[in-house]
Structures are given as structure tokens and as C-alpha cells.
C-alpha positions as CSV (number, residue, x, y, z in Angstrom):
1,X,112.8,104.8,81.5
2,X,114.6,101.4,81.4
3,X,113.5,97.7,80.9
4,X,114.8,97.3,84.7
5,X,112.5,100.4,85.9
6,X,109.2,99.3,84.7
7,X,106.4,97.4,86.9
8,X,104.1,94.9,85.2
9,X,101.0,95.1,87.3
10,X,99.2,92.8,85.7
11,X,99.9,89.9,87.6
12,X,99.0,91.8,90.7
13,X,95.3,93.3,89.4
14,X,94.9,89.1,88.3
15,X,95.6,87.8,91.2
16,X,93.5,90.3,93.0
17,X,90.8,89.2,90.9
18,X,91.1,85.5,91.3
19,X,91.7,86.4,95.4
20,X,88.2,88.3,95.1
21,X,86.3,85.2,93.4
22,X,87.5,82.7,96.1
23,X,87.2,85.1,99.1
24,X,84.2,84.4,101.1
25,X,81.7,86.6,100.7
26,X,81.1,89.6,103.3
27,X,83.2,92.3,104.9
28,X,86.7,91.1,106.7
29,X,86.5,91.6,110.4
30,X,90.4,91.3,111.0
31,X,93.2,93.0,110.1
32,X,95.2,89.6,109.8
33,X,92.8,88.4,107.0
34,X,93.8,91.6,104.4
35,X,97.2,89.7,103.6
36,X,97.5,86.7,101.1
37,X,100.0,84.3,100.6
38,X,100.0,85.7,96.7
39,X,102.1,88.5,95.9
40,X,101.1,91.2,96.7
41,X,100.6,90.0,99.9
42,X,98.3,92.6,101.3
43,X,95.5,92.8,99.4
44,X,93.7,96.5,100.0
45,X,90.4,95.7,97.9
46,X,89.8,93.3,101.1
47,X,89.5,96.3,103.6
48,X,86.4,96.8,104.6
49,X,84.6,99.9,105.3
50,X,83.9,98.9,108.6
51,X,87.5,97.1,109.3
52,X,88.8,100.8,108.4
53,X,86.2,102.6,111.1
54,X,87.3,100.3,114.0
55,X,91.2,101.5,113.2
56,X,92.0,104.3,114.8
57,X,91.7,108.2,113.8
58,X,95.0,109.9,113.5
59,X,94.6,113.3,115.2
60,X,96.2,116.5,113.8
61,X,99.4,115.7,111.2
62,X,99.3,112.2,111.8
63,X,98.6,109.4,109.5
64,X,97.8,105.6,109.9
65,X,100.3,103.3,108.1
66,X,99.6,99.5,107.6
67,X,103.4,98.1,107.4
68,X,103.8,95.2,104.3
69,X,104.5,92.0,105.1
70,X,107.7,90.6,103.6
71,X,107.0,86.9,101.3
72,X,106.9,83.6,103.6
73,X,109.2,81.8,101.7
74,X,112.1,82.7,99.4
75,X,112.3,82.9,95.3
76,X,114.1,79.3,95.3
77,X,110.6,78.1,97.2
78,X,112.0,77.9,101.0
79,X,109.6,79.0,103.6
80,X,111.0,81.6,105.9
81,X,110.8,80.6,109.5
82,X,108.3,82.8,111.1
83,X,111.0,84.6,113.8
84,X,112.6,85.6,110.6
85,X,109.0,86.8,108.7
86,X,108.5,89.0,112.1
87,X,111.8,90.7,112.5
88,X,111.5,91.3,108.9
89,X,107.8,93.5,109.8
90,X,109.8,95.1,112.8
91,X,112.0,96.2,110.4
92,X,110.0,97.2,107.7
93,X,110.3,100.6,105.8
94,X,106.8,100.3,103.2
95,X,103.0,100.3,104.5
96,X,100.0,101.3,103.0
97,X,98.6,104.4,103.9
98,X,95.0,103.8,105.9
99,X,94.2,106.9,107.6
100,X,95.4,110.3,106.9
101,X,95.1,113.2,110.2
102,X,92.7,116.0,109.6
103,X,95.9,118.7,109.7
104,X,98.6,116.1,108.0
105,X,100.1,118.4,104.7
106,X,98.3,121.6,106.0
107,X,101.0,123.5,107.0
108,X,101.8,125.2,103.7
109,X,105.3,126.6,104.9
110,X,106.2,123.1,105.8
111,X,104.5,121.7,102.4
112,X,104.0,124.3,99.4
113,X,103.8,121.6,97.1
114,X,100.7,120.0,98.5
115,X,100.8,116.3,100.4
116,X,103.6,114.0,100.2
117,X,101.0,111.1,99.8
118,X,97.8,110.2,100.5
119,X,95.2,107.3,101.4
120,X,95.2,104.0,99.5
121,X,98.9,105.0,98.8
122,X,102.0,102.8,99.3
123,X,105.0,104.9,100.9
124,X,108.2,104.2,102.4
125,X,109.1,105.6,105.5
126,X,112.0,105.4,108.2
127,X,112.9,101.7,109.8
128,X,112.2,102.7,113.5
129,X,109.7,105.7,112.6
130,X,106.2,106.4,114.1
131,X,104.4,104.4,117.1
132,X,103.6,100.6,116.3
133,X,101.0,99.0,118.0
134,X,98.9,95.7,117.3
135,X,95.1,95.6,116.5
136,X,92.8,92.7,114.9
137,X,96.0,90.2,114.6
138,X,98.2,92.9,113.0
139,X,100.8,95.6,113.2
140,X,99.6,99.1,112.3
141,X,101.6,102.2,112.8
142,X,100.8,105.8,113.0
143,X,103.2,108.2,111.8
144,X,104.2,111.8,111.5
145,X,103.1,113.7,108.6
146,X,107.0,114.6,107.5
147,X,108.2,111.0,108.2
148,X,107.2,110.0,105.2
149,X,110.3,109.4,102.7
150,X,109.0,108.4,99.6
151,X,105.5,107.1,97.3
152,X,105.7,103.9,95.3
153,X,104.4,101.9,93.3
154,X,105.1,97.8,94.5
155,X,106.2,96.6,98.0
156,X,108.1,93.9,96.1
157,X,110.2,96.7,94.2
158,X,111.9,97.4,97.9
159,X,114.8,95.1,99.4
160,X,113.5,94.0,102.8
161,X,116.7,93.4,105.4
């Protein structure tokens, strides 16, 4: 593996931290409130349990994705306008994985190597796949157990058009 390939993560588990001192305490009640303006900008440790059972089930081989944000401003320190932020989430090919459907990877023929991913996962995924819909102030999407393209590790690691 290469310089260039690696992922320092400890800026991320950090600021996680420092995000989990100031956050007020209690369980988040909007889906909204899980992003940060720190990379990375959703923060998963602030989903609560009961934010998680108010999103819907997916049913058979589907599975609920919650799509990344892209940064609100760019690495010389302009802010994006916000018409630019939300066709960047239209657009978006990386979410966290939320739900997964009780017969998503099931189908052995289709899968012999087990799941492609699985909750608390990041993933890529086709630009215009699966249904979007909002919910609490934010886009979620449920997609098809074989739409999923890849697993990775960092958001940040993807180019965003």
C-alpha cells in the first residue's frame, strides 16, 4: 500500500470526541442534527436509538442508506452556496448504511460470498439509484440489495461532482 492510499483517522475519532463533549446532552430527535460542520460531516455516534426506530424498515432485500453530505465550503475556505451543497446531495454516490432488509444478501445464488456490506457501514452506490425521500430535515434513501457498488472507508476519500 502507498503513502497516497492510506487514511489517518485520527483526526476524525478526535473530532468526534470533541463533537461528543460539546453536544448537548440527550438523544437527537432530527435527522438534520447527525451532520457537523467538522469533517466528517455526519457524525454516526449522534444517531440515536430512537432517531433510528422512527426511520423506516426496509422490507425484503432492501436497505436504508443515509447519503453524505458534501463540505460547505471549499479547501481555499469559500463557502459553497447552498444550491450548489444540494445538487451536490442529489448527486451523491456515498451514504451510510442505517437499515439493512430482513432478506437483503440472502439469496446465496445471487451472493455466495456473504453480504456486500452491512449496518454502520459507508458504501458507494450508483448516482441516480434507489428511492430518495426526506424525513426529520434530511435526505434518506432506500436501496436495492445488489445496488450497492462498493465499501469504504472515508466519504472525503470520494470526488463529489
Amino acid at each position: 500500500m502507498t503513502d497516497s492510499a492510506t487514511v489517518d483517522l485520527s483526526a476524525a475519532a478526535s473530532a468526534i470526541a470533541e463533537m461528543a463533549a460539546k453536544a448537548p446532552q440527550g438523544e437527537v430527535t432530527n435527522l438534520a442534527d447527525v451532520y457537523t460542520t467538522q469533517r466528517p460531516r455526519l457524525n454516526p455516534e449522534a444517531i440515536g436509538a430512537s432517531l433510528l426506530d422512527r426511520m423506516p424498515a426496509p422490507t425484503g432485500w432492501r436497505i436504508l442508506i443515509l447519503p453524505y453530505r458534501g463540505k460547505e465550503k471549499t479547501a481555499g475556505g469559500l463557502f459553497l452556496p447552498d444550491e450548489v451543497q444540494e445538487k451536490s446531495q442529489v448527486s451523491t454516490q456515498v451514504g451510510y448504511v442505517l437499515k439493512v432488509g430482513p432478506l437483503a444478501y440472502k439469496d446465496e445464488s445471487k451472493f455466495p460470498n456473504g453480504p456486500w456490506c452491512q449496518e454502520k457501514q459507508w458504501v458507494m452506490f450508483a448516482r441516480y439509484a434507489g428511492s430518495r425521500f426526506q424525513i426529520d430535515g434530511g435526505e434518506v434513501r432506500i436501496l436495492n440489495d445488489d445496488e450497492i457498488l462498493a465499501t469504504i472507508l472515508d466519504p472525503e476519500d470520494i470526488h463529489h461532482f
